[in-house]
N, C-alpha and C positions, 0 to 999 in steps of 0.2 A: 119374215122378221116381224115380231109383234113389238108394238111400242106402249109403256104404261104412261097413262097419262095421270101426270099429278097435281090433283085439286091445290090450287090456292092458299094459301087464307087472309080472309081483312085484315087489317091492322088490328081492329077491335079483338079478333080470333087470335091473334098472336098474343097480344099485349094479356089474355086470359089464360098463355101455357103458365108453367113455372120457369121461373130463371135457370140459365144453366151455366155452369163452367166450363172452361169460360163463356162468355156470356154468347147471345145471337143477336144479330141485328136482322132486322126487316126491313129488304127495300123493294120498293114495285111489287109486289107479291112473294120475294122470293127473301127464303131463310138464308144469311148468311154466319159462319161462328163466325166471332172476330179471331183474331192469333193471339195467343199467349205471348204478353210480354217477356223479354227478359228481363234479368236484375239491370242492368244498364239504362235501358229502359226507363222500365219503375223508377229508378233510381230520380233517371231525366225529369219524371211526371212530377215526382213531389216535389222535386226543389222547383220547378217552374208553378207551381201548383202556392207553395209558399210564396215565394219570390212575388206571384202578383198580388196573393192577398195580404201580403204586406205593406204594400204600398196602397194598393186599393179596397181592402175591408177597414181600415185605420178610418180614412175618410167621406166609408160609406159610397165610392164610386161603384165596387163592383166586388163579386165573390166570385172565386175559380172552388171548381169541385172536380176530383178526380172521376175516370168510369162513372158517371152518370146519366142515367138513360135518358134519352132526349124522344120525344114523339112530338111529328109535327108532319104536315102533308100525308104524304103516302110512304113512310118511313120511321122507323125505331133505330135508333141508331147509341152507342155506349162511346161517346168519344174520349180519346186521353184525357183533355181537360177541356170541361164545358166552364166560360165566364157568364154572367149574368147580370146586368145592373139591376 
């Protein structure tokens, strides 16, 4: 039985493909797609997506963003909704 061995790549070497639909995350080295949402979903993300910057972009506490690509450690990652202060 032969086994293919498959290279890697850095974060850096990822974060340098092009985007894809849907999107891919990188973790530890390794490519994963995320899942297509459904509409029920989707649906979920922006009203929770609204919901907090409503209260929290008004007084400058914080912004939610939907699918936004997050890189940080050894990881690329597209969550439902990223917050940020």
């Amino acid at each position: 039985m032969s086994q293919v061995i498959i290279p890697s790549l850095t974060l850096e070497e990822f974060l340098q493909l092009p985007e894809t639909k849907p999107a891919s995350e990188y973790i530890n080295g390794e490519i994963i797609p995320k899942p297509m949402p459904k509409g029920k979903h989707s649906r979920l993300q922006l009203k929770l997506c609204n919901g907090i910057n409503d209260i929290a972009e008004s007084e400058k506490i914080a912004y939610a963003f939907p699918e936004l690509r997050c890189s940080f450690g050894n990881r690329s990652i597209v969550p439902d909704i990223a917050v940020f202060n």
